[in-house]
N, C-alpha and C positions, 0 to 999 in steps of 0.2 A: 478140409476147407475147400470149396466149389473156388471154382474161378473170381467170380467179382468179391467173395471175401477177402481173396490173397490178393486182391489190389486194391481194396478199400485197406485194408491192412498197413499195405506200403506204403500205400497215401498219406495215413496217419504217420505213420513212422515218420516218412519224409518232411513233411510239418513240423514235427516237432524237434528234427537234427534242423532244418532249417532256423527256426526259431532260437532255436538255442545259440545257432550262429549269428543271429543278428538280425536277419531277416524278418520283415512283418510280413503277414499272411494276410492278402489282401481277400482272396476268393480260392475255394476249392470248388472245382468240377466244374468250371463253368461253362453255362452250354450254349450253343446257340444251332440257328438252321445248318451251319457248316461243320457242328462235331463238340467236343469237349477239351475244354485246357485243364490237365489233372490240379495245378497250382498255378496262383498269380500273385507273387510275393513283391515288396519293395526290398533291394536293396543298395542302401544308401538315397542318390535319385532315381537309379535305374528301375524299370518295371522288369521285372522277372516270370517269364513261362516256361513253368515248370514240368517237363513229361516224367513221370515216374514209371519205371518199369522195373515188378517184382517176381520173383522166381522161385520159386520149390527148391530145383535142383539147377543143376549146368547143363540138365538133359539136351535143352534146345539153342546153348550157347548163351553167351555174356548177355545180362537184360538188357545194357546199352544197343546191342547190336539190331536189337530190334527196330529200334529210330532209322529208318531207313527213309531216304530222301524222298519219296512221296508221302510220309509223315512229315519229315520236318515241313513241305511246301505246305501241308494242311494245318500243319501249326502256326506256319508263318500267315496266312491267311484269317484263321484264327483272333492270332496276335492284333494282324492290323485292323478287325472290326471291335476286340476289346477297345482297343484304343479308342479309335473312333467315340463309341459307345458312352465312353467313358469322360471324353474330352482328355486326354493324355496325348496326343498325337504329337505334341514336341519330347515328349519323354523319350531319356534314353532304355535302350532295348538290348534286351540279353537272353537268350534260350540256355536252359542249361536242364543237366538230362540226370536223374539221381537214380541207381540200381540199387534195386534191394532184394538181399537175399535173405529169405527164410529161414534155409538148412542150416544156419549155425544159430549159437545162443549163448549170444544175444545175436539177434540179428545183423547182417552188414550192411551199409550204405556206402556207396561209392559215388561221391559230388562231381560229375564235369559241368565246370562253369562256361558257358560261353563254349559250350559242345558246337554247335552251327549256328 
């Protein structure tokens, strides 16, 4: 698998652990002039942006660890023109960061809700 399969992959994945927990799937990949939000789910009232980060192996260290804070600002930015966009701008807001790993089977997901 190239690169953007193993994260269209995760993306799936993450979708559908999401869903199963509750969560509606509002938009995948959503893009705009400032970059891409990999998920944008309801849960409960809260709007939900979702970063998924999937991984082969541990070669490069834990997927979460990749979220590093000039991503989250670009997510947060992101986030606030979804809204806008959207007309949600009183919606409550929640970033949460979902790792997925490949190397096992079935695959793992690891959920931080309210990561930053």
């Amino acid at each position: 698998m190239n690169r953007r399969e193993v994260g269209e992959r995760g993306e799936v994945l993450a979708g559908r652990f999401l869903e199963a927990k509750g969560y509606r799937l509002l938009e995948r990949n959503y893009r705009s002039r400032l970059g891409e939000i990999d998920l944008v789910c309801r849960d409960g009232q809260a709007t939900v942006f979702v970063e998924v980060k999937t991984r082969t192996s541990d070669r490069f260290g834990h997927p979460a660890e990749a979220v590093i804070p000039r991503k989250q600002a670009k997510l947060r930015r992101l986030a606030q023109e979804y809204l806008v966009s959207h007309k949600l701008e009183d919606s409550e807001v929640r970033f949460d960061v979902l790792s997925v790993r490949l190397d096992a089977e079935p695959p793992t997901i690891e959920h931080l809700a309210g990561a930053f």
